[in-house]
C-alpha positions in Angstrom: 19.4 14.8 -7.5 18.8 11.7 -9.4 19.1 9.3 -6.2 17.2 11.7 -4.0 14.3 11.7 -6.5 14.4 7.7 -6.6 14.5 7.5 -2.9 11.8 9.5 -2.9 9.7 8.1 -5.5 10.3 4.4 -3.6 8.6 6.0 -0.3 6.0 6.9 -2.1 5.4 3.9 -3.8 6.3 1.9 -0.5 3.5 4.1 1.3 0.7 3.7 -1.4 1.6 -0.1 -1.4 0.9 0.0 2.2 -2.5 1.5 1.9 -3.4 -0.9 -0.9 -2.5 -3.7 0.9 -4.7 -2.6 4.1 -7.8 -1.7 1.8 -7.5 -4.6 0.1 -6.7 -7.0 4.0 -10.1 -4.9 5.4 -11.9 -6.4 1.9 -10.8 -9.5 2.5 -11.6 -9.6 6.1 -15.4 -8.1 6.0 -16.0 -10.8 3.1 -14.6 -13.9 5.7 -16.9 -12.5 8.0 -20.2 -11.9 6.0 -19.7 -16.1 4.7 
């Protein structure tokens, strides 16, 4: 059970990475564009 958990636990983590790292790109982006 232990390495399902982990395996799980690292998706999630890997998905919520993912989202930060687009939020944070589409940030990025619209403040390149409004210089």
């Amino acid at each position: 059970y232990r390495d399902f958990d982990g395996r799980f636990w690292l998706i999630d983590v890997d998905s919520h990475s993912q989202i930060w790292l687009k939020n944070t790109y589409s940030r990025t982006t619209i403040k390149m564009l409004q210089r």
